[in-house]
VEXLOMAR-587988 format. One record per residue (C-alpha): residue in three letters; residue number from 0; y, z, x. Coordinates in nm, 3 decimals. Example, Ala and Ser with C-alpha at 12.3 -4.5 7.8 and 13.67 -1.06 7.14 Angstrom:
// residues 2
aa=ALA i=0 yy=-0.450 zz=0.780 xx=1.230 $
aa=SER i=1 yy=-0.106 zz=0.714 xx=1.367 $
This chain:
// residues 283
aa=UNK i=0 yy=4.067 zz=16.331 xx=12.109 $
aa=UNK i=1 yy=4.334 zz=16.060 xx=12.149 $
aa=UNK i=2 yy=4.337 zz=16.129 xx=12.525 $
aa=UNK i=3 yy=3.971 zz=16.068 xx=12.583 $
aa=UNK i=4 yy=3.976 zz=15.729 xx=12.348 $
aa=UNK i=5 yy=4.306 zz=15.616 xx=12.553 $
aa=UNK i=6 yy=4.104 zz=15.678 xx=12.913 $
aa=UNK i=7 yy=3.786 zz=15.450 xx=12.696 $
aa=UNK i=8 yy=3.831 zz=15.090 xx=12.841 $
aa=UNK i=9 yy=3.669 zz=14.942 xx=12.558 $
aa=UNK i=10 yy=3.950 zz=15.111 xx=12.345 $
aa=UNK i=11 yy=4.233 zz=14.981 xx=12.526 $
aa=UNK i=12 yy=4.072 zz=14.647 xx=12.506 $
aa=UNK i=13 yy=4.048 zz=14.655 xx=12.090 $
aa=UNK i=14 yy=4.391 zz=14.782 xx=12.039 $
aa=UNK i=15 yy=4.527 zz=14.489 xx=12.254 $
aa=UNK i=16 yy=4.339 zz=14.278 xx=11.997 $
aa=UNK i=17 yy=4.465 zz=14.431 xx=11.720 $
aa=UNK i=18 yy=4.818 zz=14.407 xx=11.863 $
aa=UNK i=19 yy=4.803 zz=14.029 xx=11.933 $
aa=UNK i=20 yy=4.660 zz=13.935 xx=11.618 $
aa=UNK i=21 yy=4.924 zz=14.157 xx=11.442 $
aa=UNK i=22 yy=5.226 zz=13.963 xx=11.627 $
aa=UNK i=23 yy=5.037 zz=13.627 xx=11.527 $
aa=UNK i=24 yy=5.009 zz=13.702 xx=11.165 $
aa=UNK i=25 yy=5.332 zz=13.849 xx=11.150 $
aa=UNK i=26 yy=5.486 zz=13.524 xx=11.370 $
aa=UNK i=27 yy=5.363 zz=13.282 xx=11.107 $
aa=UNK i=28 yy=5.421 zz=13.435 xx=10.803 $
aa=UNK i=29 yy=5.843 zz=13.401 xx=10.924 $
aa=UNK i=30 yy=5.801 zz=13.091 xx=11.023 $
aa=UNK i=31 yy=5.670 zz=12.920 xx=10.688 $
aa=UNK i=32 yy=6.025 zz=12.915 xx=10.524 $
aa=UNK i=33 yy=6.150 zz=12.720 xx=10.852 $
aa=UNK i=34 yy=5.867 zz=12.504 xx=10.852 $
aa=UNK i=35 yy=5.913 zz=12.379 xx=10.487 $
aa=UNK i=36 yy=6.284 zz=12.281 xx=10.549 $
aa=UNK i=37 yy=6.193 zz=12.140 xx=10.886 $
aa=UNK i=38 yy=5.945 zz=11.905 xx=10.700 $
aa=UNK i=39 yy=6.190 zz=11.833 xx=10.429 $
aa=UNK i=40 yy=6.449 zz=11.743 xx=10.703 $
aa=UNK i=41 yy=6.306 zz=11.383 xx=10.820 $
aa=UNK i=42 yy=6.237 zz=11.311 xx=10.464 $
aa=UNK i=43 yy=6.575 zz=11.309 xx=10.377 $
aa=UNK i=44 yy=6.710 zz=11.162 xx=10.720 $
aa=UNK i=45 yy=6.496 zz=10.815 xx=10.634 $
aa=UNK i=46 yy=6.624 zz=10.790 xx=10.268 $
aa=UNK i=47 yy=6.946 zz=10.816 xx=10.431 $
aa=UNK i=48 yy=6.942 zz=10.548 xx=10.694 $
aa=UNK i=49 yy=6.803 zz=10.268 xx=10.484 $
aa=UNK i=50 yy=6.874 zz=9.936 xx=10.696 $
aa=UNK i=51 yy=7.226 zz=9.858 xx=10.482 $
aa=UNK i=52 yy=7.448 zz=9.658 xx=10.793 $
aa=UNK i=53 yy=7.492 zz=9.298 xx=10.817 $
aa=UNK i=54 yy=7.292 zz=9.292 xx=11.152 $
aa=UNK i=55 yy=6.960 zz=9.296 xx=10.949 $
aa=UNK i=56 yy=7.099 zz=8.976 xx=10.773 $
aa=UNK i=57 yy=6.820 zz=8.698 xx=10.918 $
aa=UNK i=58 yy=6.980 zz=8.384 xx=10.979 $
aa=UNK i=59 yy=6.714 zz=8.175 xx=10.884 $
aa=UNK i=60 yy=6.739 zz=8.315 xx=10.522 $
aa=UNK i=61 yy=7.107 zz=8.221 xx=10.533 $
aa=UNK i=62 yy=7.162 zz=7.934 xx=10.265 $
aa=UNK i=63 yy=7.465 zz=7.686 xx=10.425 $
aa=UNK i=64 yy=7.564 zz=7.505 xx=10.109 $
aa=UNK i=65 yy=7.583 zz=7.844 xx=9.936 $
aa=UNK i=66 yy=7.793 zz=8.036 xx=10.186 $
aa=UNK i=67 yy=8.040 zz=7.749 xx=10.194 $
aa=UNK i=68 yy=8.060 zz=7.721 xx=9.818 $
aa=UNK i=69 yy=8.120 zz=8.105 xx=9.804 $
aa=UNK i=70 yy=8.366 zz=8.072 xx=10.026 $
aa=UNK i=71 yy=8.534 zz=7.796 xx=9.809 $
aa=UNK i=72 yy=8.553 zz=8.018 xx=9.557 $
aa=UNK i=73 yy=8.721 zz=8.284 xx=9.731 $
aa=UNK i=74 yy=9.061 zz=8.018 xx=9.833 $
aa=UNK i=75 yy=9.077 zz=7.878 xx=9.505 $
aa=UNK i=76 yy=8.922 zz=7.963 xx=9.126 $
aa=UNK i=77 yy=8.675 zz=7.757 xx=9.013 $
aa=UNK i=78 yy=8.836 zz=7.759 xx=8.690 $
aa=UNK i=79 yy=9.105 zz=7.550 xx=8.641 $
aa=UNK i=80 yy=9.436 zz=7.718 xx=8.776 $
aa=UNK i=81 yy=9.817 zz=7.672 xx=8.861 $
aa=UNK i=82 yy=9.961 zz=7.794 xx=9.193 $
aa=UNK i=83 yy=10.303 zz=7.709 xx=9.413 $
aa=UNK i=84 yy=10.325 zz=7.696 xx=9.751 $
aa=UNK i=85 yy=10.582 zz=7.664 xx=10.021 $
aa=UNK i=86 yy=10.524 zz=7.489 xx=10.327 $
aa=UNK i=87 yy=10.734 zz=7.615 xx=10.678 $
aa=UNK i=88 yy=10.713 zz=7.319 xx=10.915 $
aa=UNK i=89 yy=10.739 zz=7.392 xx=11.272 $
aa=UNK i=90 yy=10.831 zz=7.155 xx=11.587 $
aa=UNK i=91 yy=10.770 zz=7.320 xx=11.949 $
aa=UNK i=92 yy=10.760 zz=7.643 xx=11.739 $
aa=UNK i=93 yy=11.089 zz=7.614 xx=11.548 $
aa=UNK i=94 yy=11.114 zz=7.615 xx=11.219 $
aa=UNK i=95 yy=11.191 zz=7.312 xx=11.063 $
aa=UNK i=96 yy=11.198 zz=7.166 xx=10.716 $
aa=UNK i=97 yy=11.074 zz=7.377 xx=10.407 $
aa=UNK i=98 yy=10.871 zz=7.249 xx=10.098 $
aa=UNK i=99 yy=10.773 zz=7.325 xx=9.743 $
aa=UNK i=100 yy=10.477 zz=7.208 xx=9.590 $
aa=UNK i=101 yy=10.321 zz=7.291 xx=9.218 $
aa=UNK i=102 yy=9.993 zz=7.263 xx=9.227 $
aa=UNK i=103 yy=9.732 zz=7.207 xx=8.895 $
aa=UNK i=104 yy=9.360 zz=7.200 xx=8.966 $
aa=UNK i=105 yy=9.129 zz=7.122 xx=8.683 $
aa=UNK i=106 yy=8.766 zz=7.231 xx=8.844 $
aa=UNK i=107 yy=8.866 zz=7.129 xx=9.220 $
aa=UNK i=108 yy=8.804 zz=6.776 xx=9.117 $
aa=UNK i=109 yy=9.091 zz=6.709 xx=8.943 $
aa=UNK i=110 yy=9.437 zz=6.789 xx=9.088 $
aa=UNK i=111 yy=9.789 zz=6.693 xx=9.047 $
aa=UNK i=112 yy=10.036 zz=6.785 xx=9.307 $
aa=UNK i=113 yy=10.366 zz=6.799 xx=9.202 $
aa=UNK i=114 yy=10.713 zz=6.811 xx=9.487 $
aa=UNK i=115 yy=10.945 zz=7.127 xx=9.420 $
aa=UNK i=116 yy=11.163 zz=7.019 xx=9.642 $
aa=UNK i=117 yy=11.387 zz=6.898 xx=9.873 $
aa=UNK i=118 yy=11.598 zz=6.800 xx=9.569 $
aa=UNK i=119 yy=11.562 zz=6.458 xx=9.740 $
aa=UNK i=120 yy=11.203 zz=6.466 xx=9.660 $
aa=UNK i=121 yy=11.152 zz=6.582 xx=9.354 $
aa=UNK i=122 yy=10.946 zz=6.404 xx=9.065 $
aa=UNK i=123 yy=10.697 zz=6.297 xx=9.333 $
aa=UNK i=124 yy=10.360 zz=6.325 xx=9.206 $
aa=UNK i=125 yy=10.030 zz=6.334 xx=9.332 $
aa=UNK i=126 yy=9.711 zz=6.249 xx=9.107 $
aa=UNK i=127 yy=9.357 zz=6.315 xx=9.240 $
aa=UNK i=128 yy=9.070 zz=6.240 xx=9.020 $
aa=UNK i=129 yy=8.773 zz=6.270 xx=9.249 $
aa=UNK i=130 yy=8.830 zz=6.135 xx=9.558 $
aa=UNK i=131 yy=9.054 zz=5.902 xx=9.424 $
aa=UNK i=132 yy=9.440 zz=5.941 xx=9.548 $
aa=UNK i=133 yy=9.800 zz=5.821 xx=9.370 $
aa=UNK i=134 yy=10.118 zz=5.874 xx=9.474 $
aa=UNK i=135 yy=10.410 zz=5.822 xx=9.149 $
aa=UNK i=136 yy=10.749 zz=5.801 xx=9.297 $
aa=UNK i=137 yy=11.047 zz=5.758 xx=9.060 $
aa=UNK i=138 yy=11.181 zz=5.514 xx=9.209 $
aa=UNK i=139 yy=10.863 zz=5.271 xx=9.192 $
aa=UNK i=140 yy=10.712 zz=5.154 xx=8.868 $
aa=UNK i=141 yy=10.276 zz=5.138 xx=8.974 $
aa=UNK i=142 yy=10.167 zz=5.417 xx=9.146 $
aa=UNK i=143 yy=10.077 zz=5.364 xx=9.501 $
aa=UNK i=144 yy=9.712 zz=5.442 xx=9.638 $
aa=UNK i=145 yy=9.699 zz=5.702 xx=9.932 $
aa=UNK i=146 yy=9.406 zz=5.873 xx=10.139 $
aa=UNK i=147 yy=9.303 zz=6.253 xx=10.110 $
aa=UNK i=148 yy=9.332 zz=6.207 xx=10.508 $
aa=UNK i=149 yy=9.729 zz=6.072 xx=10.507 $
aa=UNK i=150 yy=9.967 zz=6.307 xx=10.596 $
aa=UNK i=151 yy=10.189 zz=6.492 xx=10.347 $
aa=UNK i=152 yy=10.422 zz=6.634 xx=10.558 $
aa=UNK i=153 yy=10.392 zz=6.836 xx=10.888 $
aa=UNK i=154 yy=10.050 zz=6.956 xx=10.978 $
aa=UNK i=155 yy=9.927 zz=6.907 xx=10.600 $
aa=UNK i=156 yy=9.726 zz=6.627 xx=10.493 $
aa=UNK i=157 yy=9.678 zz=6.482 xx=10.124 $
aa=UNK i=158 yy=9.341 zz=6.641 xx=10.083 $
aa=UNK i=159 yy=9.449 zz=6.955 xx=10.197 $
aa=UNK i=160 yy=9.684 zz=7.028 xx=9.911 $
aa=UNK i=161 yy=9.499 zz=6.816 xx=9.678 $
aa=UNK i=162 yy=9.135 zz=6.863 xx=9.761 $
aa=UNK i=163 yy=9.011 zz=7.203 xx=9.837 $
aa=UNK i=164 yy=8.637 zz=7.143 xx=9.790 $
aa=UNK i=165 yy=8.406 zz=7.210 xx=10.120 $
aa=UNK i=166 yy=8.108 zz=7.230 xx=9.950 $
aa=UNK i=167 yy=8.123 zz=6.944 xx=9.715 $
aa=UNK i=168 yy=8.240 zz=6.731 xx=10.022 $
aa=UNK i=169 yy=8.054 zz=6.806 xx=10.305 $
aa=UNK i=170 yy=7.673 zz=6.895 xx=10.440 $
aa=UNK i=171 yy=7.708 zz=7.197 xx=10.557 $
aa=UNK i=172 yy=7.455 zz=7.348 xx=10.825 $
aa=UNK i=173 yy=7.431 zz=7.730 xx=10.972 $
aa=UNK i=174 yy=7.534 zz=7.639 xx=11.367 $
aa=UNK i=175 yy=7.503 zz=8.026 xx=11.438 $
aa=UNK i=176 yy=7.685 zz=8.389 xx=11.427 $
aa=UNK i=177 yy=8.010 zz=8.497 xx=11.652 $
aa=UNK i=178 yy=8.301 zz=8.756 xx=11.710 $
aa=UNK i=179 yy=8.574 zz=8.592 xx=11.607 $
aa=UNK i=180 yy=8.888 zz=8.813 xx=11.695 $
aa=UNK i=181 yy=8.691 zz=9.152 xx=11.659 $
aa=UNK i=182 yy=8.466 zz=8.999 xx=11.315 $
aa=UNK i=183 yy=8.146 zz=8.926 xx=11.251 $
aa=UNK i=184 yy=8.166 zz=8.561 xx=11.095 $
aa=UNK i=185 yy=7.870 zz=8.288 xx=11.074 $
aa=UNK i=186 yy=8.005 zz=7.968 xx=11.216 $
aa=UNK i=187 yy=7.932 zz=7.626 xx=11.012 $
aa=UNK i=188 yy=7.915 zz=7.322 xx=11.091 $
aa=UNK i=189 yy=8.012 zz=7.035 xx=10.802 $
aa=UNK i=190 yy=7.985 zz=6.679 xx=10.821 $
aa=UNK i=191 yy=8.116 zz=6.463 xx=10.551 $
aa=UNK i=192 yy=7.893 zz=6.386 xx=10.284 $
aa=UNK i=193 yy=8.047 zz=6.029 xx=10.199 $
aa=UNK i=194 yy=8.355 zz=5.832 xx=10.305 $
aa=UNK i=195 yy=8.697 zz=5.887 xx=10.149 $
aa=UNK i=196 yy=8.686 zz=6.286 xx=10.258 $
aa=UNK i=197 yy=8.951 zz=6.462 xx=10.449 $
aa=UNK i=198 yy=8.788 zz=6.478 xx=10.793 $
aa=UNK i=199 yy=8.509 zz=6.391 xx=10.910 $
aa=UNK i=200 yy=8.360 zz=6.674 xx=11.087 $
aa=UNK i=201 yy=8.511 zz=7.069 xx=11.032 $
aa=UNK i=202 yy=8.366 zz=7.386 xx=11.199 $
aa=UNK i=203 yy=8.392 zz=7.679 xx=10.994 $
aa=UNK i=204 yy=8.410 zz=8.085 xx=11.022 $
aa=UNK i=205 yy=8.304 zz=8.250 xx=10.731 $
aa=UNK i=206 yy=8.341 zz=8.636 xx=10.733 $
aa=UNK i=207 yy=7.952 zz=8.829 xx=10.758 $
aa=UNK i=208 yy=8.040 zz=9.128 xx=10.539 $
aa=UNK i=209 yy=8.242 zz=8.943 xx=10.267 $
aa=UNK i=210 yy=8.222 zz=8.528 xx=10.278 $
aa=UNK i=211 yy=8.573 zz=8.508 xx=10.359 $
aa=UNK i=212 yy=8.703 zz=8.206 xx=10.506 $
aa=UNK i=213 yy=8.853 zz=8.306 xx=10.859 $
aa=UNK i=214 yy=8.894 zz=8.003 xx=11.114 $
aa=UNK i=215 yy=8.835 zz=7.600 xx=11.032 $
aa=UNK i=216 yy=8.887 zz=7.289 xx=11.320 $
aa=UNK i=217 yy=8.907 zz=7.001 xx=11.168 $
aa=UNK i=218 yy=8.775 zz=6.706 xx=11.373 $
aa=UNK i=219 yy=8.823 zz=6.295 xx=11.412 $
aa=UNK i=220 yy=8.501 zz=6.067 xx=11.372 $
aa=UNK i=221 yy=8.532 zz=6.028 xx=11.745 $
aa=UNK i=222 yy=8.450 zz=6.444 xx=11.795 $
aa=UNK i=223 yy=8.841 zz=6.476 xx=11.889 $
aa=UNK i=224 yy=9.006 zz=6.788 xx=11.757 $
aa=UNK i=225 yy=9.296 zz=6.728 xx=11.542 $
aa=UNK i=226 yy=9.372 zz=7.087 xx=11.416 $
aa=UNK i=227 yy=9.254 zz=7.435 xx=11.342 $
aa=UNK i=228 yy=9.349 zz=7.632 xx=11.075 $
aa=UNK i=229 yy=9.354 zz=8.011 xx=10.976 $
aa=UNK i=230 yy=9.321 zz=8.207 xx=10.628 $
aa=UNK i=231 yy=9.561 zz=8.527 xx=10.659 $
aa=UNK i=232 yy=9.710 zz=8.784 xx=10.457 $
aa=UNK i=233 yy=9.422 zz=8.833 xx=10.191 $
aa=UNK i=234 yy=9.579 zz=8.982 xx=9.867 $
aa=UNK i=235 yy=9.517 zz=9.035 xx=9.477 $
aa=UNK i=236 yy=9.592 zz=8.677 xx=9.338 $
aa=UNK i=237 yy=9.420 zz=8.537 xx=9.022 $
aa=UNK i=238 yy=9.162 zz=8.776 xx=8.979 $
aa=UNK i=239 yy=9.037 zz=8.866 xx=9.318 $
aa=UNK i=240 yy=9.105 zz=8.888 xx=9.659 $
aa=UNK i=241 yy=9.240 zz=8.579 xx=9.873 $
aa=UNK i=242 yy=9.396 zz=8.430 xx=10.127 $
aa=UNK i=243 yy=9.795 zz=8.401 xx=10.047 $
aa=UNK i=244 yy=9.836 zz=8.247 xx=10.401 $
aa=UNK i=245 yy=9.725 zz=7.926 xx=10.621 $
aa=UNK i=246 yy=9.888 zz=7.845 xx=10.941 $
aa=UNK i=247 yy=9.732 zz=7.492 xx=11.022 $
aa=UNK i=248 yy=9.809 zz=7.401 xx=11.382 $
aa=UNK i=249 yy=9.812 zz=7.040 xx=11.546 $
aa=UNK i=250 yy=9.551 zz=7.071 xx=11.827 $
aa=UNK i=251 yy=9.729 zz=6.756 xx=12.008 $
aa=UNK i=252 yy=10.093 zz=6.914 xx=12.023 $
aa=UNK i=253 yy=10.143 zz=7.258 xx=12.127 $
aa=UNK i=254 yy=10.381 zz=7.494 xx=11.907 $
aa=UNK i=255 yy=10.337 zz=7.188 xx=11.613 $
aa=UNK i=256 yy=10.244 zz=7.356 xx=11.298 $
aa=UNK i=257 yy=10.249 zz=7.415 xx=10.942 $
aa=UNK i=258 yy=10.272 zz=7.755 xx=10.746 $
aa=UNK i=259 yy=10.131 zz=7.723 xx=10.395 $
aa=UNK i=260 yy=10.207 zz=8.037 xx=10.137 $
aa=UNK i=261 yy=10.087 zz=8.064 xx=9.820 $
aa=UNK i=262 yy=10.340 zz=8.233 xx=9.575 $
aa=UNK i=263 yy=10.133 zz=8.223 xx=9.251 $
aa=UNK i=264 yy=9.849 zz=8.181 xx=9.149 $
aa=UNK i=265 yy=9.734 zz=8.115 xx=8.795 $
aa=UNK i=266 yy=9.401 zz=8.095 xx=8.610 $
aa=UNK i=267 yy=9.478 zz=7.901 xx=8.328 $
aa=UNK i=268 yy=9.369 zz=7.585 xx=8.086 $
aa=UNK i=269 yy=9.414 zz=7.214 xx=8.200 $
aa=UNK i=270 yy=9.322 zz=7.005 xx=7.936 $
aa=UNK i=271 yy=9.121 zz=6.693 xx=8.096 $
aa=UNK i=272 yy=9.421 zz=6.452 xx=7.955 $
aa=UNK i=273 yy=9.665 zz=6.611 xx=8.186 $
aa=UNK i=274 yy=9.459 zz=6.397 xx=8.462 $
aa=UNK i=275 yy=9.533 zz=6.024 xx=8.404 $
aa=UNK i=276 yy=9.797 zz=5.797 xx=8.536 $
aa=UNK i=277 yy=9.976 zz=5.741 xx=8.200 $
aa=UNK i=278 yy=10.007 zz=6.119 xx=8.157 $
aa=UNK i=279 yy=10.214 zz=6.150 xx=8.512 $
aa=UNK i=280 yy=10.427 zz=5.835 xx=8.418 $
aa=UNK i=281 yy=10.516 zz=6.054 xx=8.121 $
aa=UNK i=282 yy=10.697 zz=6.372 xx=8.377 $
């Protein structure tokens, strides 16, 4: 009976039917387990690549005067604090004459500056209140006014020792975003916000991922360069992370600069009478 169904045409034709839609029924049932992890798959892929990178930061939502006064506070506490430094002089790139400086920083406003050494120097005193400058010297009996600009000794001015304060002395305003030396760093322009400041104009590289101060140039009213500086050899110092180095480097006089370390650093209470003339007479 088989035989005569096979020779049928009609027959052959229904079996094939039955065939196909066996293999299809059978085809998608095994291929619903794949399908639900397939699907689950991209799900998991987007929650996964959430934009997170610096590149989607937008410039225009960058905030200048903020970035620069986060950046402050990465050099220097805003608290007051206590920290020595020794400054390497160089001359055609040799080393030259070493100093020691104590430095005491009420609030970045208020700073004395105190000479280590040479022995020759010692007892030297600077005040700052403000942007106001002294200079007590042992061997004179009024204190002497200076500039923040004057030069302390080598590459280092008054103001850089004494008066750390970018924000609270300059307009600052987002000129764009660089490689600096393989980094991502926004670059800032600052223009002094009164007279009496440092320098008049500084451009500034402050680290994308982290607002760490990377590069400054420090310019003349006139647009001239006059040096550049460079914050190296970030460590654990009062509290958080910062920059134990500065190499400032005279822009006019190749191999002339100054290497300033910081030893120690301190957070600790400066009581506001510390920060007066007749206290320093008193050292």
């Amino acid at each position: 009976m088989f035989r005569q169904l096979r020779k049928n045409p009609d027959f052959l034709t229904i079996l094939g039917w039955v065939a196909l839609a066996f293999l299809l029924t059978s085809g998608t049932a095994r291929a619903q387990p794949a399908s639900a992890a397939d699907e689950a798959a991209p799900a998991s892929s987007e929650s996964s690549s959430e934009p997170s990178d610096d590149d989607a930061v937008d410039p225009a939502t960058v905030d200048a005067t903020a970035l620069v006064k986060r950046a402050d506070a990465i050099r220097f506490p805003r608290e007051s604090f206590e920290t020595l430094i020794t400054v390497t002089n160089y001359t055609a790139g040799e080393a030259g004459d070493v100093r020691e400086y104590k430095v005491m920083s009420r609030g970045n406003e208020n700073t004395i500056v105190l000479t280590e050494s040479p022995a020759s120097e010692r007892g030297q005193a600077l005040l700052m209140r403000g942007r106001d400058l002294w200079i007590f010297m042992p061997t004179v009996s009024q204190p002497v006014r200076l500039s923040l600009s004057q030069r302390l000794t080598g590459q280092v001015a008054n103001g850089d020792l004494a008066r750390a304060n970018f924000a609270g002395d300059y307009n600052a305003e987002l000129a764009g975003r660089e490689n600096l030396d393989g980094e991502d760093a926004w670059v800032l322009d600052l223009t002094a916000a009164g007279r009496g400041v440092t320098y008049a104009k500084v451009r500034y590289w402050v680290a994308v991922a982290d607002d760490r101060p990377i590069k400054a140039e420090f310019y003349a009213v006139s647009g001239r360069l006059l040096k550049t500086s460079r914050y190296e050899a970030f460590q654990d110092l009062a509290g958080r992370m910062r920059p134990t180095r500065l190499v400032i480097e005279d822009a006019l006089k190749d191999g002339d600069s100054s290497v300033l370390e910081y030893n120690t650093m301190t957070v600790k209470d400066l009581p506001e009478r510390m920060f007066t003339q007749q206290y320093l007479r008193r050292l």
